[in-house]
C-alpha positions as CSV (number, residue, x, y, z in Angstrom):
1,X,-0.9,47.1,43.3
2,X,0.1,47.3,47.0
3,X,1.4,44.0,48.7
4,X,-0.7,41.8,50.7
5,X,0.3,41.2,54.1
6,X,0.3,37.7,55.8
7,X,-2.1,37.6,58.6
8,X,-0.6,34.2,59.9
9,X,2.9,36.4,61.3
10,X,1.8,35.6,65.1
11,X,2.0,31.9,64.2
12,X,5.4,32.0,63.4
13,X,7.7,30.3,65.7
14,X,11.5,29.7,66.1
15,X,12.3,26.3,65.0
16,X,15.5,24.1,64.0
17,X,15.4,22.7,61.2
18,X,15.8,18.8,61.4
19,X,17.1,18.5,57.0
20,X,19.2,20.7,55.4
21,X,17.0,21.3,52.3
22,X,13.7,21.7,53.4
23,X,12.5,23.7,50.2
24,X,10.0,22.6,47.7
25,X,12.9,22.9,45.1
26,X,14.5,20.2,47.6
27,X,14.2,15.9,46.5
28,X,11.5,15.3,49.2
29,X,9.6,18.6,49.1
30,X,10.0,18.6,52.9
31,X,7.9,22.2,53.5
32,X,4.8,20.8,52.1
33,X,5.3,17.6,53.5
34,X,5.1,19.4,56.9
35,X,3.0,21.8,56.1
36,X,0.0,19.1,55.1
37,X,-0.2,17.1,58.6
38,X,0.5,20.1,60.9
39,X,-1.1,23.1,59.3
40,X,1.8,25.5,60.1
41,X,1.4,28.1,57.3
42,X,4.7,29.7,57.2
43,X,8.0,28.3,55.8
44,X,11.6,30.4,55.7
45,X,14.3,29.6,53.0
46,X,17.3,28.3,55.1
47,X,19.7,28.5,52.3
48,X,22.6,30.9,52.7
49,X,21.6,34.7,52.0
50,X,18.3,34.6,51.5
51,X,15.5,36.1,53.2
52,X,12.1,35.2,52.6
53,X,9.3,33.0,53.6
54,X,6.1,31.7,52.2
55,X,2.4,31.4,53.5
56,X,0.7,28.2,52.4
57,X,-2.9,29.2,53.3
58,X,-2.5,32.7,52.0
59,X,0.1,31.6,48.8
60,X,2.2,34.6,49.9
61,X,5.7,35.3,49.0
62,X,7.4,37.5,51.8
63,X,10.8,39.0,51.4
C-alpha cells in the first residue's frame, strides 16, 4: 500500500517550543492540548534523534 501524503505541509511553520515534552506520551499531553483550541494540524517530536511529525486532521504518521 503506498503512503499517504499530508496535504496540511504548507501549514507548517517554524516555532519554539515553550515545554520541553510536548508529546502525547508527555504528563499534560501538551500537542493535543494545542492542537484543540488552535487547529494547527501538524506536531514534530522534539526529543533527541527523532524525526517525524503527526497530522491531527489527517491521523498521519510522517517520518
Amino acid at each position: 500500500m503506498p503512503q499517504q501524503s499530508c496535504v496540511h505541509l504548507d501549514q507548517i511553520r517554524d516555532v519554539k517550543p515553550s515545554t520541553a515534552g510536548c508529546c502525547d506520551s508527555s504528563k499534560n499531553k501538551h500537542a493535543t492540548k494545542h492542537f484543540r483550541p488552535t487547529g494547527h494540524p501538524i506536531v514534530r517530536s522534539i526529543e533527541r534523534g527523532e524525526n517525524r511529525s503527526w497530522c491531527y486532521v489527517g491521523e498521519l504518521l510522517m517520518e
